[in-house]
RODO-2510 file (C-alpha; in nm, 4 decimals, decimal comma):
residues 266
     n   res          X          Y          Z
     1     x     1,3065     1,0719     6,0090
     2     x     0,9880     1,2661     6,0493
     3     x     0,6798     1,1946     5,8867
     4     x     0,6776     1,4864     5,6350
     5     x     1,0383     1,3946     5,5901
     6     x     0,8894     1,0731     5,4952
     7     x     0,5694     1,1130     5,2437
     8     x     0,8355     1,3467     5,0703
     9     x     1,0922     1,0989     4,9846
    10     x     0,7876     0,8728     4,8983
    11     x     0,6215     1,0390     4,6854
    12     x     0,9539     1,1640     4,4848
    13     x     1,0171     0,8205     4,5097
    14     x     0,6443     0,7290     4,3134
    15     x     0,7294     1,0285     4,0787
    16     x     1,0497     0,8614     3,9452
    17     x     0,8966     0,5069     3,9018
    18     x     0,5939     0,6901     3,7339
    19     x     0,8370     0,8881     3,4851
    20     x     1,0858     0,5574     3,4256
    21     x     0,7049     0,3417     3,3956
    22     x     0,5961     0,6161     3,1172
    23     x     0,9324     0,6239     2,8960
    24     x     0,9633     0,2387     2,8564
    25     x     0,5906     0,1697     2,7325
    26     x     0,6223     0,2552     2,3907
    27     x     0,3714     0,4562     2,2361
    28     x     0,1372     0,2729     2,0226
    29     x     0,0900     0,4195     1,6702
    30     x    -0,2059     0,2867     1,4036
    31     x    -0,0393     0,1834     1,0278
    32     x    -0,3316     0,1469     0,7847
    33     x    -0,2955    -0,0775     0,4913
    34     x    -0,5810    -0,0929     0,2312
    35     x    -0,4251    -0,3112    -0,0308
    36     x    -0,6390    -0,6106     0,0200
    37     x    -0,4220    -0,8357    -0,2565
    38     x    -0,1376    -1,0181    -0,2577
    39     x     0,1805    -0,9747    -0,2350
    40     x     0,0609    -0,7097     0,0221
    41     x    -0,2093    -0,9244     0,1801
    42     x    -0,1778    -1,3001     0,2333
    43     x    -0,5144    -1,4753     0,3424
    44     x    -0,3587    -1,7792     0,3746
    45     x    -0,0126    -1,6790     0,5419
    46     x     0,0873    -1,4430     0,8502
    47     x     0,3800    -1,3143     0,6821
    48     x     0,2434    -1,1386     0,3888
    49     x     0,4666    -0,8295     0,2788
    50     x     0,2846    -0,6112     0,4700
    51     x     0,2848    -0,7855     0,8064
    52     x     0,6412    -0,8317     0,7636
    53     x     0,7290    -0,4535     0,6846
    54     x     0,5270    -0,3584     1,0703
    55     x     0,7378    -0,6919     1,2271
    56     x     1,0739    -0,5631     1,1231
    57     x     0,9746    -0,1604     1,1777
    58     x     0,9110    -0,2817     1,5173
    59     x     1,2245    -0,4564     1,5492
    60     x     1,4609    -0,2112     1,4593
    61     x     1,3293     0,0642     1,7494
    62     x     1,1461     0,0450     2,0628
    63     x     0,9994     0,4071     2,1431
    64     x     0,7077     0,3186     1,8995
    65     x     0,4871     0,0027     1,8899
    66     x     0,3368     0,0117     1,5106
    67     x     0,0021    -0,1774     1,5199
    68     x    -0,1488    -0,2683     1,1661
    69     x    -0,4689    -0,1714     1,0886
    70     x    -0,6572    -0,3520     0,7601
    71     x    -0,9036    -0,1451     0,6562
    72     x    -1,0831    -0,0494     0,2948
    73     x    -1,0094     0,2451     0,0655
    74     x    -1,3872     0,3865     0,1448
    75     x    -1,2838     0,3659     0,5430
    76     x    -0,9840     0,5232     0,4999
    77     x    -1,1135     0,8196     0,3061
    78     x    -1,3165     0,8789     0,5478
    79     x    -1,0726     0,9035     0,8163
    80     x    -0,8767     1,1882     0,6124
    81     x    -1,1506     1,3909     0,5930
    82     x    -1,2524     1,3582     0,9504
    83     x    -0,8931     1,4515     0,9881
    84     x    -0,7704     1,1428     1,2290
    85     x    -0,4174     1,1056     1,3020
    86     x    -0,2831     0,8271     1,0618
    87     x     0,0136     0,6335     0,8813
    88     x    -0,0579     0,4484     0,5351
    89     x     0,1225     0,1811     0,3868
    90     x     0,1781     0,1517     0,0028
    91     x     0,0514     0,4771    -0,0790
    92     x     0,1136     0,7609    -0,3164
    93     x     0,0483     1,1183    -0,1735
    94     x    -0,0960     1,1657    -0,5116
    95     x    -0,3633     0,9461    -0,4103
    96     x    -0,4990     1,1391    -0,1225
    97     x    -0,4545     1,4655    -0,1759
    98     x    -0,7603     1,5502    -0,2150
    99     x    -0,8622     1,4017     0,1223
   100     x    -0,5783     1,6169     0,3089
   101     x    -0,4049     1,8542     0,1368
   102     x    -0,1152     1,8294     0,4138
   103     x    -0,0264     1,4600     0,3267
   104     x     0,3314     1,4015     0,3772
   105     x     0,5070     1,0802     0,2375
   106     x     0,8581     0,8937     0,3190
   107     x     1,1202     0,8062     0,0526
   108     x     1,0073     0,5444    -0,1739
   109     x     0,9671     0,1879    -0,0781
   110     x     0,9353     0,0812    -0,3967
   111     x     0,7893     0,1385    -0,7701
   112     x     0,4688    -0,0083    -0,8931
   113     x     0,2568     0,0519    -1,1807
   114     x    -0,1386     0,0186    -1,2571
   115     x    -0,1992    -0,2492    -1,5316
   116     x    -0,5193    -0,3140    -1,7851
   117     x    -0,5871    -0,6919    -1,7844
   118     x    -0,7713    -0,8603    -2,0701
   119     x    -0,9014    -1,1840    -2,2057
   120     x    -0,6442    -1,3271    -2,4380
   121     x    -0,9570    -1,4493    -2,6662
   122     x    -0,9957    -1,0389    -2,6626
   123     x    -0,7198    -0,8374    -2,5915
   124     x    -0,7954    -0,4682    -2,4398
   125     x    -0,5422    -0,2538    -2,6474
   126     x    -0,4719     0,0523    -2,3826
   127     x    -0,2055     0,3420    -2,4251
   128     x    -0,4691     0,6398    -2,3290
   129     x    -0,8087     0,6472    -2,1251
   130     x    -1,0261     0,7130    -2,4101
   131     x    -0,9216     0,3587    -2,5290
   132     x    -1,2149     0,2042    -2,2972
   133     x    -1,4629     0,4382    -2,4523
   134     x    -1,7568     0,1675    -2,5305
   135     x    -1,5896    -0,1044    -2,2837
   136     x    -1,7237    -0,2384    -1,9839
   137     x    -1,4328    -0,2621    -1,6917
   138     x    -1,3745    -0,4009    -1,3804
   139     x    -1,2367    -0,1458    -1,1058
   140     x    -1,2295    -0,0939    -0,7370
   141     x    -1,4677     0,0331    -0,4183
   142     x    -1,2848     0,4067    -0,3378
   143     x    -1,0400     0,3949    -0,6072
   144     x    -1,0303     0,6916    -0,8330
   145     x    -0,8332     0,6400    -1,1875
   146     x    -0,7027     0,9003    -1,3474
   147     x    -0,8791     0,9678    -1,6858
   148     x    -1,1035     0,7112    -1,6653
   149     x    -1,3498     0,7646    -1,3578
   150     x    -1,4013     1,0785    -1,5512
   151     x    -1,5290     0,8713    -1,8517
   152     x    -1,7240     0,6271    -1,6025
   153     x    -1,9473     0,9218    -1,4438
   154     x    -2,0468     1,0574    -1,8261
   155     x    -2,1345     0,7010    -1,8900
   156     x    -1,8724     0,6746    -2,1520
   157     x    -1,7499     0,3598    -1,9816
   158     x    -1,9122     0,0868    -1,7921
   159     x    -1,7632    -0,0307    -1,4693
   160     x    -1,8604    -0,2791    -1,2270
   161     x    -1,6706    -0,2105    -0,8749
   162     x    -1,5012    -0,5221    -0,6299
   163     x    -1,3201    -0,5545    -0,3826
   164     x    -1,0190    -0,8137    -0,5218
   165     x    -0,8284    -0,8539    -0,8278
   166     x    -1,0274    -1,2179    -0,8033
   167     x    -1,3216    -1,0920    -0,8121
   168     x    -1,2279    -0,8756    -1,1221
   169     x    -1,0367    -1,1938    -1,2643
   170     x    -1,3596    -1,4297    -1,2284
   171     x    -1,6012    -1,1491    -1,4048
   172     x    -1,3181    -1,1459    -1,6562
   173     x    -1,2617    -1,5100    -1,7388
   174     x    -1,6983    -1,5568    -1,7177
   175     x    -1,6463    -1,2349    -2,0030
   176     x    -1,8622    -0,9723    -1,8047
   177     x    -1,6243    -0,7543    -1,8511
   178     x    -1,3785    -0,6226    -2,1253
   179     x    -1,1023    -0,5496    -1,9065
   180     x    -0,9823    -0,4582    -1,5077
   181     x    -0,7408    -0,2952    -1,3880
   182     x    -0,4763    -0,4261    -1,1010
   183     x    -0,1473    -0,3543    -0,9482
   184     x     0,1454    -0,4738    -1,1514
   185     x     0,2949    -0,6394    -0,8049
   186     x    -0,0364    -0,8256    -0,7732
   187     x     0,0128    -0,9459    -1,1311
   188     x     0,3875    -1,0519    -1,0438
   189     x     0,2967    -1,2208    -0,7349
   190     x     0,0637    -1,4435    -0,9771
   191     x     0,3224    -1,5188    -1,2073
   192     x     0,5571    -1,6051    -0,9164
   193     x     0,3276    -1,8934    -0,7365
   194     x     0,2916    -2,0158    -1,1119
   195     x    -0,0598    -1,9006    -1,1121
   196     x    -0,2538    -1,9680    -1,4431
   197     x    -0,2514    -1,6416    -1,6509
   198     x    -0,2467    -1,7750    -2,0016
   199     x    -0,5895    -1,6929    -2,0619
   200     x    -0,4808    -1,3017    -1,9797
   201     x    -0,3563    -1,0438    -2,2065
   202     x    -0,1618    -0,7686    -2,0520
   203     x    -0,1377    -0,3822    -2,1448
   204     x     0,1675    -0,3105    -2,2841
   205     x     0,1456     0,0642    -2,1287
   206     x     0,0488     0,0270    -1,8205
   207     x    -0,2330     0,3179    -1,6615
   208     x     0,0290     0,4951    -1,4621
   209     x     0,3344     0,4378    -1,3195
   210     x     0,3754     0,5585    -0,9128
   211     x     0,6296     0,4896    -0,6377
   212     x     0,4766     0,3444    -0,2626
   213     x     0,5732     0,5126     0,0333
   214     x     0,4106     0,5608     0,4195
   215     x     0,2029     0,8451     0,3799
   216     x     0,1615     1,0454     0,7192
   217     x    -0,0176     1,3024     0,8677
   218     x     0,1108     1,6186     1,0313
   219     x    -0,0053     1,4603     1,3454
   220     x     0,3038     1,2406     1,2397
   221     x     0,5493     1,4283     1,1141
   222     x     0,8044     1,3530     1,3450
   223     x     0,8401     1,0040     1,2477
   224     x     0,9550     1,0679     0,8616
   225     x     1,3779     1,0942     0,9791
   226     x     1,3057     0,7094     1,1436
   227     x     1,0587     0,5936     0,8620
   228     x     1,2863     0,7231     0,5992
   229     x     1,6017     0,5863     0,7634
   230     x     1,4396     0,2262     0,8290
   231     x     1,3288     0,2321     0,4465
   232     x     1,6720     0,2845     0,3264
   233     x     1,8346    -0,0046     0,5181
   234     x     1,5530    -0,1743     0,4542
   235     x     1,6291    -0,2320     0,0680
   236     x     1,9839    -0,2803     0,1595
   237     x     1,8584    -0,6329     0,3770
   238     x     1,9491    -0,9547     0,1973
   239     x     1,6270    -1,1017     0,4042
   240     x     1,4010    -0,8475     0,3065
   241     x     1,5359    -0,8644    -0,0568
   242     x     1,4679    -1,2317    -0,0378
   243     x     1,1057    -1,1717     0,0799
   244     x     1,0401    -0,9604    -0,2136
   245     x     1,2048    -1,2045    -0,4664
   246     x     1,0157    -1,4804    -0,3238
   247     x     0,7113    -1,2722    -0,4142
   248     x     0,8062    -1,1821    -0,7346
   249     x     0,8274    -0,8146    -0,6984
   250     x     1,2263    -0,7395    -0,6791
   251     x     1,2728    -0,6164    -0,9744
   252     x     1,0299    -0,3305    -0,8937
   253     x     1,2552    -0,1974    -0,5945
   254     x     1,4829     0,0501    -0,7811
   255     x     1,3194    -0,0128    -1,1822
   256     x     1,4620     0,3199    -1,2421
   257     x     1,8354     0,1402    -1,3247
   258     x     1,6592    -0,0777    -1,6159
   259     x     1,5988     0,0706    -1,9458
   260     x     1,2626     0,2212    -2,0212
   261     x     1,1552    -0,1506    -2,2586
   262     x     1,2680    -0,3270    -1,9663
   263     x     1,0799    -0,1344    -1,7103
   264     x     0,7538    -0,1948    -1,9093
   265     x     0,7794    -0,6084    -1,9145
   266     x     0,7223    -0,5983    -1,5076
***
């Protein structure tokens, strides 16, 4: 064989390896999650609901390697408006429209509602946004609530900003604030590790009701057939049913086969 003959059969020989190298490293793909409270983030454990969504996404395909990102709601915004590639977890296009008018979102994961928590020694009656006229409330850094950040920047209501429904609860329970608002998963989560929440009075209507989806960019769009396809066996997986149960949020996976009264007690 003559030495052309040769450096041509090696290098089509490095050109295949390169090619069969390239297709079986999967292509690693950011998933932000901002939701900084349980049953979505677990200090204490590595298999929070959120960490266990990315292990089992993982599981069920190999082209993609979805890495999980924790970040904060002001971080995030800023992202979308710098216009970054990006996949959020337990988000509502709603949410973020503003950011990027192009936001995409997969079938629902599940439903979720916002929630006014009180003092029980001084309940916060809420069925509209004008209700907290005169009150002093506990919100969120980069949150925006519908009806009420409106009334917060005429100085209608008072709000002091954290970054936790603990650090809401503690300014609550010391009474330096009326009321705050949190996730109604959060508030199930509480009542499912038997957490102490007899000194709380809950909103019978809750702030707004939403369903949580991955919300993607068009950098993305070609994911939404898998995402939407791993989200629908997902709620058909005994384990992943457990998982929620275990957290107390199973009932909020399809709410919309419980009556309207029924819907409101979760």
């Amino acid at each position: 064989m003559t030495f052309y003959r040769q450096l041509f059969h090696l290098t089509y020989l490095v050109g295949i390896l390169s090619l069969y190298s390239s297709a079986s490293i999967a292509q690693s793909i950011n998933v932000y999650s901002y939701h900084l409270d349980p049953p979505f983030h677990l200090e204490t454990s590595s298999t929070d609901l959120t960490v266990e969504f990315i292990s089992r996404l993982n599981q069920v395909q190999s082209e993609h390697k979805f890495k999980l990102i924790v970040i904060n709601r002001p971080e995030l915004n800023r992202k979308l408006i710098d216009q970054e590639p990006y996949l959020i977890l337990w988000a509502n296009p709603i949410w973020f429209k503003s950011k990027d008018k192009n936001v995409m979102a997969t079938n629902n994961i599940f439903w979720d509602a916002d929630i006014w928590v009180s003092h029980q020694s001084n309940p916060v009656s809420y069925n509209v946004p004008s209700d907290l006229i005169g009150k002093h409330i506990g919100g969120r850094y980069g949150y925006f609530y519908q009806g009420v950040t409106q009334l917060i920047k005429s100085n209608k209501i008072k709000a002091t900003l954290q970054r936790s429904d603990m650090e809401n609860a503690k300014m609550l329970l010391e009474k330096k604030i009326d009321a705050f608002v949190m996730s109604r998963s959060s508030y199930l989560y509480w009542k499912a590790i038997n957490q102490d929440t007899s000194k709380y009075s809950v909103s019978i209507s809750p702030h707004d009701a939403y369903q949580r989806h991955v919300l993607v960019s068009q950098h993305n769009q070609f994911l939404l057939p898998m995402l939407n396809k791993f989200i629908s066996e997902l709620k058909l997986d005994e384990n992943w049913n457990n998982k929620m149960k275990l957290l107390g949020v199973d009932a909020l996976v399809e709410p919309m086969e419980l009556e309207l009264n029924e819907l409101l007690e979760y």
